[in-house]
C-alpha positions as MATLAB code, in Angstrom:
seq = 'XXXXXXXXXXXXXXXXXXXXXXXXXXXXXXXXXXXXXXXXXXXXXXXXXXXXXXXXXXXXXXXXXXXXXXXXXXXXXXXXXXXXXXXXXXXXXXXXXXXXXXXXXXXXXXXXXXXXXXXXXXXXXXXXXXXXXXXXXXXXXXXXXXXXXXXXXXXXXXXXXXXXXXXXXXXXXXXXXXXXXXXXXXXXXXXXXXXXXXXXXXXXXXXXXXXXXXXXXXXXXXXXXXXXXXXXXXXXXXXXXXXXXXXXXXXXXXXXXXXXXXXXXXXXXXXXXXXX';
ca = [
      15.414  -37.756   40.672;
      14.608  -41.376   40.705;
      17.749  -44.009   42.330;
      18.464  -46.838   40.853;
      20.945  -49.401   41.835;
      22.221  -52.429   40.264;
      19.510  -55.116   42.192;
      16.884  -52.737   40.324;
      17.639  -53.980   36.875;
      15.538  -57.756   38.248;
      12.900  -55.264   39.156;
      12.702  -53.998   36.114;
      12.607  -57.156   33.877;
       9.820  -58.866   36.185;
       7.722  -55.687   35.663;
       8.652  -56.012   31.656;
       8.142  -59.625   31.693;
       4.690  -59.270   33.213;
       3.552  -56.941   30.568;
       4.953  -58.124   27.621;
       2.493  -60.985   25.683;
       4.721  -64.202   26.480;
       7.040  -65.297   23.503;
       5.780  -68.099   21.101;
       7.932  -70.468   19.772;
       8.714  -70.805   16.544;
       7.362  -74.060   14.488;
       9.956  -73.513   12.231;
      12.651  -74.255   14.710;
      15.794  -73.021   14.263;
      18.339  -71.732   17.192;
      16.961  -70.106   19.604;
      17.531  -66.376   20.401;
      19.982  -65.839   23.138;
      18.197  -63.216   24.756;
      14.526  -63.651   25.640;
      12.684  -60.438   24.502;
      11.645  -59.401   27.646;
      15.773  -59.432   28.555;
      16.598  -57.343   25.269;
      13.783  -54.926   26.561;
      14.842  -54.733   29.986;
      18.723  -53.953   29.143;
      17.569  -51.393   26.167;
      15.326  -49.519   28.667;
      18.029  -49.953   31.806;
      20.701  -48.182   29.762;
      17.991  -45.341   29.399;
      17.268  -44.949   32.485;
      21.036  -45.145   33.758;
      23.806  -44.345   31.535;
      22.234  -42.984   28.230;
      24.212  -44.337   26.103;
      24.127  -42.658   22.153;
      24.199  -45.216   20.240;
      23.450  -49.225   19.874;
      27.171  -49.861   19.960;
      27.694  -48.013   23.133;
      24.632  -50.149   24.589;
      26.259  -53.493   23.760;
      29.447  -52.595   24.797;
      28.495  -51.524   28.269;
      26.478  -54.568   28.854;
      29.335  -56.742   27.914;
      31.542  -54.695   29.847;
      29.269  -53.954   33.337;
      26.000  -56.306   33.126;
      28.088  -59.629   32.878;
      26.499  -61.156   35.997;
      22.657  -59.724   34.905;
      23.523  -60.675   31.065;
      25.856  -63.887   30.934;
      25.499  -64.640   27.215;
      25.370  -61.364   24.947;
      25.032  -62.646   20.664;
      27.370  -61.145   18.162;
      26.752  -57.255   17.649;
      24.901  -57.704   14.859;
      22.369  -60.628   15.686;
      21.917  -58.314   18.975;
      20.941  -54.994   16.758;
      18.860  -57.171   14.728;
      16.800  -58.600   17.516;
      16.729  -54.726   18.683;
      14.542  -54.461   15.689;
      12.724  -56.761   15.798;
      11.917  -56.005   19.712;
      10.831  -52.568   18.784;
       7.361  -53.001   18.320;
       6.579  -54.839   21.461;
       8.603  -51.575   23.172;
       6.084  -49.119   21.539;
       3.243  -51.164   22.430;
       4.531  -51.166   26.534;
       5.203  -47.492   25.881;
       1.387  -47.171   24.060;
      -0.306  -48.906   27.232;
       1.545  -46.337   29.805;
       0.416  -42.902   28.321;
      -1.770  -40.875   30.235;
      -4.300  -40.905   27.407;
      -7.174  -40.037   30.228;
      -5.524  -36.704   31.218;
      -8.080  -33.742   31.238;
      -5.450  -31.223   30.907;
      -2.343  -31.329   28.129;
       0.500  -29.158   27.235;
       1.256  -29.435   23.436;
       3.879  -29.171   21.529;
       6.860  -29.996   18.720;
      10.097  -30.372   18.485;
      12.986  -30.908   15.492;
      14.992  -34.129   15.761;
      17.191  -33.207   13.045;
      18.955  -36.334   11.451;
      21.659  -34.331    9.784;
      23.414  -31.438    9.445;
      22.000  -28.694    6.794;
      25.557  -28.413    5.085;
      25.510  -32.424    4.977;
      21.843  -32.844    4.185;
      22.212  -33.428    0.491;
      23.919  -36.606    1.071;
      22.439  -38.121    3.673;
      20.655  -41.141    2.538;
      19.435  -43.253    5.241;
      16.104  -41.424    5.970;
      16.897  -39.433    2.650;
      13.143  -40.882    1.373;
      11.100  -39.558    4.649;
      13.211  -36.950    6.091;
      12.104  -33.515    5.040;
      13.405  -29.956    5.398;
      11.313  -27.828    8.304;
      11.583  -24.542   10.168;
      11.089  -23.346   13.355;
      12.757  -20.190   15.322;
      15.746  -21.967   15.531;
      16.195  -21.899   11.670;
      16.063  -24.740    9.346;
      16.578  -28.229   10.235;
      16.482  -31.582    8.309;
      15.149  -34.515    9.460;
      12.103  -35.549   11.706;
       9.746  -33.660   14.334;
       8.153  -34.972   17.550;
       4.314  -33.696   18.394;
       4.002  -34.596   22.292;
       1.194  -33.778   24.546;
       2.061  -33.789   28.564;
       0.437  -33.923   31.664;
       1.238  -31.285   34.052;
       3.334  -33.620   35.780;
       5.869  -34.476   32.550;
       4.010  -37.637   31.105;
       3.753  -38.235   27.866;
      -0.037  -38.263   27.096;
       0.272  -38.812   23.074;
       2.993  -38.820   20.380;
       3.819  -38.347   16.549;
       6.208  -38.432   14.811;
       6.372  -36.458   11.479;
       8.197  -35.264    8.203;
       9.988  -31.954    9.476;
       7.945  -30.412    7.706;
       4.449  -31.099    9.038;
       2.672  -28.072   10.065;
       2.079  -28.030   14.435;
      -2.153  -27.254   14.044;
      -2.025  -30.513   12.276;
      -1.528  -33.494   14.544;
      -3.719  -31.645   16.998;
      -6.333  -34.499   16.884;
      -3.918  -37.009   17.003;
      -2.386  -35.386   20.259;
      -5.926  -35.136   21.875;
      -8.892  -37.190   22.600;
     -12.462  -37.472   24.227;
     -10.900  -37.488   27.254;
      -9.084  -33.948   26.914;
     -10.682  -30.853   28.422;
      -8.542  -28.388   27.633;
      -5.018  -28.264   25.630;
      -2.427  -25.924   25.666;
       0.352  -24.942   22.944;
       1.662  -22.254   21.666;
       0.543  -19.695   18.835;
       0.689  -22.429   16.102;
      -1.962  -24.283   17.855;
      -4.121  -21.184   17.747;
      -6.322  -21.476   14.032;
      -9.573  -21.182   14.102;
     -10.628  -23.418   11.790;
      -8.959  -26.800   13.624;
      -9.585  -25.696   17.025;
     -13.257  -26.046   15.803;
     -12.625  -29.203   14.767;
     -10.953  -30.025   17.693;
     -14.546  -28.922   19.771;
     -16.465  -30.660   17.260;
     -14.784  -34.032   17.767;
     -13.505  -34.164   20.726;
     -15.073  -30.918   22.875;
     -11.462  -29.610   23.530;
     -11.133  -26.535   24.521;
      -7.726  -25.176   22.563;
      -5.816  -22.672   24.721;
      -3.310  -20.580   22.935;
      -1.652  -16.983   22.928;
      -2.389  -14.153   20.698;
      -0.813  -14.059   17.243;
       2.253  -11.445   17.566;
      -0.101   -9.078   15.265;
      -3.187   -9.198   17.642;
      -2.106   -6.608   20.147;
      -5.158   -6.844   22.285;
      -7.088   -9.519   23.259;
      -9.025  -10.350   26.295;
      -7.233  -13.109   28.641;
      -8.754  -14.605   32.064;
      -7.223  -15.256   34.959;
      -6.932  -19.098   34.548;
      -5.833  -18.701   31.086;
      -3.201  -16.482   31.736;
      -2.418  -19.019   34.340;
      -2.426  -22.534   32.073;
      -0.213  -20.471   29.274;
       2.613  -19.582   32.039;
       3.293  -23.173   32.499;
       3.807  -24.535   28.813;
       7.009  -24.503   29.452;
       6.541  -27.761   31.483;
       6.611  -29.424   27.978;
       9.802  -27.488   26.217;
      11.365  -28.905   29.776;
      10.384  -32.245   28.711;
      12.069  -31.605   25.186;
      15.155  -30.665   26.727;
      15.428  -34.042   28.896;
      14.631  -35.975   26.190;
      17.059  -34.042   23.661;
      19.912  -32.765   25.779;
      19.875  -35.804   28.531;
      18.797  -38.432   27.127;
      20.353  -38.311   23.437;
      16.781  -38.497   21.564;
      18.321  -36.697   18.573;
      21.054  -38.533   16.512;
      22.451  -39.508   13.412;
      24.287  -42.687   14.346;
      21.227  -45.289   12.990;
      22.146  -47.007    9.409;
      18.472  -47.744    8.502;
      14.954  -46.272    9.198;
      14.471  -49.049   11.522;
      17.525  -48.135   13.857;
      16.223  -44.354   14.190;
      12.982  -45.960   15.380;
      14.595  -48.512   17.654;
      16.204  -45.491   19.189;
      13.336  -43.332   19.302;
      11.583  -45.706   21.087;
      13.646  -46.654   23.655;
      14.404  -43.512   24.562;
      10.665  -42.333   24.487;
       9.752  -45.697   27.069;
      12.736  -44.890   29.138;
      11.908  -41.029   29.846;
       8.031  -42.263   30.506;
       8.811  -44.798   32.803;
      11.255  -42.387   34.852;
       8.365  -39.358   34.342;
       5.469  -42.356   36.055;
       8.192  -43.258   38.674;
       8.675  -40.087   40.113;
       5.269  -39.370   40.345;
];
């Protein structure tokens, strides 16, 4: 596991400020912000990487409470979840320029990132215009879904995200890319028909197991060998779910799920490049 200590967090904002495009000024005047964006981006992704915090709230409450001396000025709550939105793009764009898009090798797969419960899904409203209703052997779930493709180390290589109910075989060439030799998943991955495609455009081999109803098929050695190990990227689901709070249903607006979903995403890549 990666240690970090309190003197880290100027580490991390002079590596943030260094990538980030440099802010611009406003002609139109007006007050200026009282965090600089590289600042907001350095105390969003800190609180990912230390004390995953569920919710916005949560992350401006423990910076008031335990960054005073790294963050002497904090705005109001809500002029500080505003400029969280507004910071999100320039977050996905950092997290865009550190996937492994030049990996050869890629484990694939989805995951539900339910938004509400089923019995409660009739009401919910915020994402009520996106969200959609999806299955996988867990059941039904409402909400969103997360396509990922990982190196063998844990990096995120590519990601989607989707309507719940987006079919796996799908996204494949949005997972994949010139660059990928061969890509594993699971049986969903499997159809014919895309993983030509997939050769066509890209020359990617597509490495899946048998459908449950083929009871024979011939496997070699190195296949059976690249299939044993996609569970490196259900292991990256569970960090991201069950450590670092990627599924919620605390956001009031399509803008805060992305805001999380995003910070969350850059915090577990930048831990998964670290520990390299």
């Amino acid at each position: 596991m990666l240690s970090l200590y309190i003197h880290h967090i100027v580490d991390l904002y002079v590596w943030v400020d260094d990538l980030l495009p440099k802010q611009i000024q406003s002609s139109r005047g007006g007050r200026p912000a009282v965090l600089t964006q590289s600042e907001l981006v350095t105390l969003l992704v800190w609180n990912t990487l230390t004390t995953h915090q569920r919710t916005m709230q949560d992350v401006y409450n423990h910076a008031q409470m335990y960054l005073k001396s790294e963050f002497p000025r904090l705005p109001k709550y809500n002029a500080f979840l505003e400029h969280c939105h507004k910071v999100t793009p320039l977050m996905f764009e950092l997290l865009s320029r550190l996937l492994r898009d030049e990996a050869p090798l890629r484990f694939m797969d989805s995951t539900m990132l339910p938004v509400s419960t089923l019995a409660r899904s009739s009401y919910h409203k915020v994402a009520k215009n996106i969200a959609a209703y999806g299955k996988n052997h867990q059941g039904w779930h409402f909400g969103f879904k997360l396509h990922a493709s990982i190196t063998n180390t844990g990096a995120l290589c590519a990601i989607a995200l989707t309507p719940a109910d987006v079919y796996d075989a799908q996204m494949m060439p949005h997972l994949l890319n010139e660059h990928t030799r061969i890509a594993v998943g699971d049986s969903h991955y499997g159809a014919k028909v895309m993983g030509r495609i997939i050769w066509e455009k890209y020359g990617t081999i597509i490495l899946a197991p048998p459908h449950y109803k083929q009871r024979r098929k011939i496997m070699s050695p190195w296949q059976h060998a690249l299939l044993s190990h996609r569970s490196k990227i259900e292991s990256t689901f569970d960090i991201l779910k069950n450590h670092l709070h990627l599924v919620t249903s605390f956001p009031r607006s399509v803008f805060g799920y992305l805001t999380h979903y995003v910070r969350i995403l850059l915090g577990y890549q930048i831990l998964a490049l670290a520990t390299l």
